[in-house]
Each structure stands twice: as structure tokens, then as C-alpha cells.
Backbone as numpy.savetxt, mean C-alpha at the origin, in Angstrom:
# Nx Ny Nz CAx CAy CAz Cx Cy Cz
16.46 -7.20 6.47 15.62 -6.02 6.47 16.51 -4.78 6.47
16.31 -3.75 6.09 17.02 -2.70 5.16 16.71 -1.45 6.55
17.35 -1.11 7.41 17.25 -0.84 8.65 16.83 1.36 7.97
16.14 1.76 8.75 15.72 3.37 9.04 17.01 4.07 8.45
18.03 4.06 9.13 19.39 4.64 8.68 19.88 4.45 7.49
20.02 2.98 6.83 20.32 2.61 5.69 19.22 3.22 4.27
17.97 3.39 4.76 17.39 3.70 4.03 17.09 5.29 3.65
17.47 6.32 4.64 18.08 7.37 4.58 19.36 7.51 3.70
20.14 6.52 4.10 21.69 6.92 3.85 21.34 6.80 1.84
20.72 5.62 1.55 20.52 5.43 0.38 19.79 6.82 -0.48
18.69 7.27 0.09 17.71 7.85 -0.45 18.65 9.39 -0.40
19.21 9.45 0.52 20.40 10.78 0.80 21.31 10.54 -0.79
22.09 9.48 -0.50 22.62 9.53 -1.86 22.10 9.67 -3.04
20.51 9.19 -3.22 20.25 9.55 -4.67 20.39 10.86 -4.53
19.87 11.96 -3.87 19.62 13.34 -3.97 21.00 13.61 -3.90
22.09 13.14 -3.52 23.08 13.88 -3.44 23.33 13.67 -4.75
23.22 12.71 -5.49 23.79 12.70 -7.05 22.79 13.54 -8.13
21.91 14.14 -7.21 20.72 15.42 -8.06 21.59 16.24 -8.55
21.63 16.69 -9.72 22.38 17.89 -10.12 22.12 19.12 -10.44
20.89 19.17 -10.14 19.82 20.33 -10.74 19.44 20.41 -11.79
18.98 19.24 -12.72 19.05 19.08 -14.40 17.33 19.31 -13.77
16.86 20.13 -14.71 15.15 20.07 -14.93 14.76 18.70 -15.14
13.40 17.97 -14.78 12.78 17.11 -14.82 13.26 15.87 -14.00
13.89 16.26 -12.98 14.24 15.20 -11.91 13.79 15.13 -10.40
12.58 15.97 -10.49 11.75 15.53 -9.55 10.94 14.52 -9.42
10.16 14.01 -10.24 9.39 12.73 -10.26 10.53 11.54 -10.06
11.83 11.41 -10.50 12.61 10.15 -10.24 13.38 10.75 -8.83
13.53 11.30 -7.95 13.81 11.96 -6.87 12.26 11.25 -5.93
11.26 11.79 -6.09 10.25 11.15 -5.63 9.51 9.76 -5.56
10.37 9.19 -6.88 9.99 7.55 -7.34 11.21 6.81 -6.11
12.09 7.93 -5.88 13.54 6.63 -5.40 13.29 7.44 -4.00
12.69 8.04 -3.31 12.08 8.57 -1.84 11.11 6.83 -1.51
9.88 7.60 -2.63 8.87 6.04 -2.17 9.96 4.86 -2.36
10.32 4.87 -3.26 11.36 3.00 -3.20 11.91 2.44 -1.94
12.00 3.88 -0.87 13.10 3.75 -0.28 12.24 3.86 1.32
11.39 4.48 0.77 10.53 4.04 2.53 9.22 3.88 2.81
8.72 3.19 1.13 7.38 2.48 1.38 6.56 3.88 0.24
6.39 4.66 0.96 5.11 6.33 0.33 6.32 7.28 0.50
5.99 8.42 0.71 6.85 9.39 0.54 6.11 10.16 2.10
7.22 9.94 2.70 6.39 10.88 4.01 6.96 12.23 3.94
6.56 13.40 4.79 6.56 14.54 4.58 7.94 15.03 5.12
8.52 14.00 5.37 10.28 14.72 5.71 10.63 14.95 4.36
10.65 13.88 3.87 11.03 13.79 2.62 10.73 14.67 1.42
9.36 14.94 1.10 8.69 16.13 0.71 9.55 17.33 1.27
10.18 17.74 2.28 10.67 19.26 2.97 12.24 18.81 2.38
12.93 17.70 2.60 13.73 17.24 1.84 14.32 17.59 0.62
13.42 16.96 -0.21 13.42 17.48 -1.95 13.30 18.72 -2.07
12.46 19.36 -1.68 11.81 21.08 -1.96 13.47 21.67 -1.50
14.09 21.30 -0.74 15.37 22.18 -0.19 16.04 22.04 -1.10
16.15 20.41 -1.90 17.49 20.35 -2.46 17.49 21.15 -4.04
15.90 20.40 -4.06 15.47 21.12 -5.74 15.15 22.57 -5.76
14.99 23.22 -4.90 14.67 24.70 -4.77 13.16 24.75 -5.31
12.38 23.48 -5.70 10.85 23.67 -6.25 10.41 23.81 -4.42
9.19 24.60 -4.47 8.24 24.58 -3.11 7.65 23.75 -2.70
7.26 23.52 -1.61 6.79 22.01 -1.20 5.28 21.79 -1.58
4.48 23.52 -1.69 3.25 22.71 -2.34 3.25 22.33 -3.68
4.34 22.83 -4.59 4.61 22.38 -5.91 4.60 20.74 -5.46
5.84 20.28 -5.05 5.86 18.50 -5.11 4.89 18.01 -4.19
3.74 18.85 -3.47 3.16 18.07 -3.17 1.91 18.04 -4.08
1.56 18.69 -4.94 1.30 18.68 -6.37 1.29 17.72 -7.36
3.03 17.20 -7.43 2.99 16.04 -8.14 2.60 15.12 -7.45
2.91 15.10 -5.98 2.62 13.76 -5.98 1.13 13.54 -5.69
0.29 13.90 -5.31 -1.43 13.89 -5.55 -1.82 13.88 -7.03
-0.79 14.27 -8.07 -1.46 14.08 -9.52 -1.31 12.78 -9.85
-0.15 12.19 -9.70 0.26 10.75 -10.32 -0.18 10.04 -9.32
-1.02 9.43 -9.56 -1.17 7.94 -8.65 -0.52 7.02 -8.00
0.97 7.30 -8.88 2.18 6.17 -8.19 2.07 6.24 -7.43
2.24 7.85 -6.74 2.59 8.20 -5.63 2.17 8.17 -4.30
2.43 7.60 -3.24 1.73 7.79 -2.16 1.95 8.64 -0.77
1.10 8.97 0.16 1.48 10.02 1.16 1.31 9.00 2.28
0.98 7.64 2.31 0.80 6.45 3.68 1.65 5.57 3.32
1.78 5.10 4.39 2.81 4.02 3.74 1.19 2.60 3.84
1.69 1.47 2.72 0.66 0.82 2.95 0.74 -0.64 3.51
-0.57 -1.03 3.97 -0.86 -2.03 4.59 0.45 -3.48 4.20
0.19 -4.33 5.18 0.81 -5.61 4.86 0.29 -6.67 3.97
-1.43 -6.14 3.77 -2.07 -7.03 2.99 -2.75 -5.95 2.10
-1.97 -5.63 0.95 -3.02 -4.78 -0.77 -3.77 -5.51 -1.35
-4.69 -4.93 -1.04 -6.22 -5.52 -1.67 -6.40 -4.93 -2.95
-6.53 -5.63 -3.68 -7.00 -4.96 -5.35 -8.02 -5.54 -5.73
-9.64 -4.54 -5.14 -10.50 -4.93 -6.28 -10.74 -4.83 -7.39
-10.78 -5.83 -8.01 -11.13 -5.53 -9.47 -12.61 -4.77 -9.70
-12.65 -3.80 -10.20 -13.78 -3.17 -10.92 -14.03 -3.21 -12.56
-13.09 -3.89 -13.09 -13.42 -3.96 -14.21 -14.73 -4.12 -15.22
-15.12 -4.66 -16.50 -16.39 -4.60 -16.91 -16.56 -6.02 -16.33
-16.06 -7.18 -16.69 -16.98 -8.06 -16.17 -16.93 -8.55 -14.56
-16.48 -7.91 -14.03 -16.31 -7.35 -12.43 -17.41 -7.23 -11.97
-17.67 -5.53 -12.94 -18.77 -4.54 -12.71 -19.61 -5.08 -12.71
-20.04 -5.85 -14.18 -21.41 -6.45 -14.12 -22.20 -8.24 -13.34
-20.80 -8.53 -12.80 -21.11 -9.38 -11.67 -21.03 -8.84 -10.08
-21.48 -7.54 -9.96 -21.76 -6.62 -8.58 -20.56 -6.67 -8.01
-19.42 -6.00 -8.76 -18.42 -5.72 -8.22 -18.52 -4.50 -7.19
-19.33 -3.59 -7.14 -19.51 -2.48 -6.21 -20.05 -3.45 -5.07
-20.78 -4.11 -5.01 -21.13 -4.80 -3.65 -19.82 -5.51 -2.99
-18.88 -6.13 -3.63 -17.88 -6.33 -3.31 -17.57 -5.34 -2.55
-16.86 -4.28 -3.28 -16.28 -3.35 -2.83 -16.73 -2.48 -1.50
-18.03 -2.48 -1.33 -18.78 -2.22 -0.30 -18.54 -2.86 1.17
-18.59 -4.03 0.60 -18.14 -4.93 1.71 -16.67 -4.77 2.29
-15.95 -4.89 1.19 -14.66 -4.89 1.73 -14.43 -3.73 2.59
-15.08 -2.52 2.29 -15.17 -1.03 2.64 -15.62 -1.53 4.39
-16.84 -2.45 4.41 -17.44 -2.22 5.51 -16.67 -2.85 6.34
-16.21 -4.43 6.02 -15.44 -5.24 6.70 -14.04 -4.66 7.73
-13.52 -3.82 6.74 -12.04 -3.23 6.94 -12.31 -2.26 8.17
-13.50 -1.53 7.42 -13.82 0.08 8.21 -12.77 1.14 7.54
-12.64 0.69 6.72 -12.27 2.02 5.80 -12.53 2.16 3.88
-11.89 3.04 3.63 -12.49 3.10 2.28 -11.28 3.10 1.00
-11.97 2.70 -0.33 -11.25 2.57 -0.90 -9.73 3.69 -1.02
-8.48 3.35 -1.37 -6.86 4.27 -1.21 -7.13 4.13 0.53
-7.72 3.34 1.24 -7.56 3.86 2.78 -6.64 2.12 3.45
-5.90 3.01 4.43 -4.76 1.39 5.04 -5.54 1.90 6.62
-5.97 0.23 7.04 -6.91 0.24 8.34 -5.68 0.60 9.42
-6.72 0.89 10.85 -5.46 1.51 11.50 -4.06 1.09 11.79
-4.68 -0.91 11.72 -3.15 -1.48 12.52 -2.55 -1.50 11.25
-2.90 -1.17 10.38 -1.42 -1.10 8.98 -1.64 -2.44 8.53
-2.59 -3.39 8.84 -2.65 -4.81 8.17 -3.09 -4.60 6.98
-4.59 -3.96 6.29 -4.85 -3.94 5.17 -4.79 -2.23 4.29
-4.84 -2.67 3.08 -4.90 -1.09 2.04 -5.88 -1.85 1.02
-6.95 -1.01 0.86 -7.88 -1.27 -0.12 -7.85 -0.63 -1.11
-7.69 -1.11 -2.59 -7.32 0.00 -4.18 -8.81 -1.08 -4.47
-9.11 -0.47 -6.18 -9.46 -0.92 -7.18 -8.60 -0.81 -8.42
-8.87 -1.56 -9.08 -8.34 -1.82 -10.29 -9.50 -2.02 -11.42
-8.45 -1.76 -12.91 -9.52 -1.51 -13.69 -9.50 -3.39 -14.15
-8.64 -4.43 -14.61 -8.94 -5.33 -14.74 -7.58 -6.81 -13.88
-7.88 -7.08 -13.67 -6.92 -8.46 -12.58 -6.74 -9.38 -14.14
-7.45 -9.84 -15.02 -6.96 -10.67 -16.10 -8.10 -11.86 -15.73
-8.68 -12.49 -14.45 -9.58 -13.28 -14.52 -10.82 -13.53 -14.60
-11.27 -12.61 -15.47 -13.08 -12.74 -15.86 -13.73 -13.36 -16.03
-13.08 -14.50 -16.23 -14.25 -16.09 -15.85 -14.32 -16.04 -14.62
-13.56 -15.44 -13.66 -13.79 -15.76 -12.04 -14.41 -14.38 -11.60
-15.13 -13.31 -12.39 -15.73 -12.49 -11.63 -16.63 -12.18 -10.68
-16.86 -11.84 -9.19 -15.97 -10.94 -9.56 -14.76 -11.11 -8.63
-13.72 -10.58 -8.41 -12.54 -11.14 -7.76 -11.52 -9.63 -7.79
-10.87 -10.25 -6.33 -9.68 -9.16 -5.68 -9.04 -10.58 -5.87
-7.54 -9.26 -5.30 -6.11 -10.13 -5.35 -5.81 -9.48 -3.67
-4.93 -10.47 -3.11 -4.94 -10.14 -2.11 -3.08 -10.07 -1.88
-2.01 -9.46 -2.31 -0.76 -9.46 -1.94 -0.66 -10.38 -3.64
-0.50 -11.53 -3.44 -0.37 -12.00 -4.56 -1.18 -13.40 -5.23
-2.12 -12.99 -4.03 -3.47 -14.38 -3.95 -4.65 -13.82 -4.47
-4.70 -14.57 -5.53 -6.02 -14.63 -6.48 -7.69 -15.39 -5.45
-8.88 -14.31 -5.14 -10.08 -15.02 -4.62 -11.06 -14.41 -6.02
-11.58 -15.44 -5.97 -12.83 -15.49 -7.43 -14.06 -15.90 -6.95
-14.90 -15.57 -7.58 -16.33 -15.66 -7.62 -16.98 -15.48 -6.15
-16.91 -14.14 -5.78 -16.80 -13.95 -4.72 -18.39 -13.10 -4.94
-18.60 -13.40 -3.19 -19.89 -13.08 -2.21 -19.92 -12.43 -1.27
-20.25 -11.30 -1.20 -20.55 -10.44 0.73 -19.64 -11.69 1.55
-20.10 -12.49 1.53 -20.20 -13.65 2.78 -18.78 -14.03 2.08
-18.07 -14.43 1.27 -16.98 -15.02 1.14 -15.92 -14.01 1.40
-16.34 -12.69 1.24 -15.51 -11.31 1.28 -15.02 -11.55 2.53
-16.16 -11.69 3.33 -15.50 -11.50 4.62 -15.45 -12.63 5.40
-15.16 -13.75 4.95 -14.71 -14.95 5.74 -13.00 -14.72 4.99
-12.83 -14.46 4.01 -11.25 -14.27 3.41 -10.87 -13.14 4.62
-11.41 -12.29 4.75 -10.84 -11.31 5.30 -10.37 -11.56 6.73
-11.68 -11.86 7.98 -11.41 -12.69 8.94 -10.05 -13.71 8.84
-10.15 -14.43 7.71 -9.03 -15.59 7.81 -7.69 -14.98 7.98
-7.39 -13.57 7.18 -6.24 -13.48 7.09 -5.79 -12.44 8.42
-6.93 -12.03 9.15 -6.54 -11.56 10.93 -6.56 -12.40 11.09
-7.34 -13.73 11.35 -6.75 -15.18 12.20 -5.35 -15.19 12.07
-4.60 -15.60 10.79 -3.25 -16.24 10.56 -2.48 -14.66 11.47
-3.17 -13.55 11.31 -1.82 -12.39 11.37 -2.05 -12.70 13.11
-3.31 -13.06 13.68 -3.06 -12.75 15.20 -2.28 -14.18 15.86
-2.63 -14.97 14.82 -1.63 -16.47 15.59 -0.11 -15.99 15.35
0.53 -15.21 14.13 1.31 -15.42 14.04 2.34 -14.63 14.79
1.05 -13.25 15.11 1.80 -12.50 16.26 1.54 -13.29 17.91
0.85 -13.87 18.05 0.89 -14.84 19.16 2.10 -15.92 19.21
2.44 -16.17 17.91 3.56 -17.04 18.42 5.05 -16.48 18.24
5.16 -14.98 17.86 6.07 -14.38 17.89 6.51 -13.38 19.36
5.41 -13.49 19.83 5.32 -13.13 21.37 5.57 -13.93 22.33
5.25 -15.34 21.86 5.42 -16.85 22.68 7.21 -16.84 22.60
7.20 -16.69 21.17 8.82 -17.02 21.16 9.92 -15.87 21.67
9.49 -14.54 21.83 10.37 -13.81 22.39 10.33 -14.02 23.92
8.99 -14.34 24.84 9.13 -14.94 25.61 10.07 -15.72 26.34
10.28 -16.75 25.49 10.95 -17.76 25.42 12.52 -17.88 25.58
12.90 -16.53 24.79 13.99 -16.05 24.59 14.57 -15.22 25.91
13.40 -14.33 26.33 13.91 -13.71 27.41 14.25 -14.29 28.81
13.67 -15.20 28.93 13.22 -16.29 29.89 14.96 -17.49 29.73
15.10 -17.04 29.03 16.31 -18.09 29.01 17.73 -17.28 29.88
């Protein structure tokens, strides 16, 4: 794991190799997010110093382009598909659900940072509509009711797995 400091020291060096050439803010901002998930607002006061652009300028770009993000996101990216044959197998009810399940809304990461809910315009599996991807797990032909038994399942695995990572530091200290 790529430690707070290291990831400074890196993201420091791209900007230090900035030279002031016009149009090197968006790859200044692409290698910020690379480097610590979204682009948090140090970083934003950061760039604006080095590039001499103002900070509501880059914060400008980055609300125009979508790449870009201002959260860092969840451990589990949800991508509903909204596509057409999504849509017309009640992909908004999906999406509803997932909305309700989570307690937040679509571009929103729930509080403990476990999930981030997007849409998308197509996932590629339209025989299985309608269907999210979940990190890199394909669920299809999905129901209110299947929405959120997937969802439940994957706090089960995250709370066992922080249960047994608590068991085992335990374990450790205790020795």
C-alpha cells in the first residue's frame, strides 16, 4: 500500500516537472486524482499556486469533466446500468432502490465509505437487463428484492471481515 507521504512525494513531483506550458492543467489534475483516489481541496490550492490559474477556475474544470472527482470513492462502485434495454426493463426502479437501500443518491459514497453509486449509459449485458456491476461483479436480471439482498450480502462479508480483522489484531496484541 502506497503510504500518505509517498503519495504526496509522487504527486509533488509531477507538479514539480510542470513547466508552465499552457494546457497542463487537466493532466496535473488527472495525476492529483491518480494519486489520492478524487482530488481533495489541498490539492486544488496546490495546483492554483503552482499554475498561477485561480482556484475557482480549476475548480471549474473539475465539475465540468466527469473524470473528475471532489470524494474520494467507496470500496464497493456501483454502476447502474441505465441504458435502453436497462431502461425499458425498469431500470429507474433499480436505481431507486439502490438509492433507498444505500441512503444516498446517485455520484453519492454512503457515510462509512463502503459504497458509491454512478449510472452508466450501457454495461454490454442486455440479455441480462436490467443489471449493475458491482467493483468488477456482474448482477443481472435484477428485482427491488434481489437489489437489496446483493447489497445486504456485501455488508455481511465487509462486517465479518472487519470482525475477523479485529479478532486477529487482538490476537496479536495479546501475545
Amino acid at each position: 500500500m502506497i503510504t500518505t507521504a509517498a503519495r504526496n512525494e509522487d504527486f509533488s513531483y509531477r507538479l514539480w516537472r510542470y513547466d508552465g506550458a499552457p494546457g497542463e492543467l487537466i493532466p496535473l489534475l488527472q495525476s492529483a486524482q491518480d494519486h489520492f483516489g478524487y482530488i481533495p481541496r489541498r490539492a486544488i490550492s496546490y495546483i492554483s499556486d503552482v499554475t498561477g490559474v485561480p482556484e475557482s477556475e480549476v475548480y471549474g474544470v473539475i465539475t465540468f469533466y466527469s473524470q473528475f472527482r471532489l470524494q474520494p470513492m467507496g470500496k464497493y462502485v456501483i454502476k447502474a446500468c441505465d441504458g435502453t434495454a436497462c431502461h425499458v426493463q425498469n431500470a429507474r426502479m433499480i436505481i431507486d432502490t439502490l438509492e433507498d437501500e444505500l441512503g444516498i443518491e446517485v455520484n453519492g459514497t454512503t457515510e462509512d465509505g463502503l459504497f458509491t453509486l454512478s449510472t452508466v449509459a450501457c454495461i454490454g449485458c442486455c440479455s441480462l437487463a436490467p443489471v449493475m456491476m458491482i467493483n468488477d461483479d456482474t448482477h443481472g436480471r435484477l428485482t427491488p428484492q434481489s437489489v437489496r439482498k446483493v447489497i445486504r450480502e456485501y455488508r455481511r462479508r465487509e462486517n465479518a471481515e472487519r470482525s475477523r480483522a479485529a479478532a486477529s489484531c487482538g490476537e496479536t496484541a495479546a501475545r
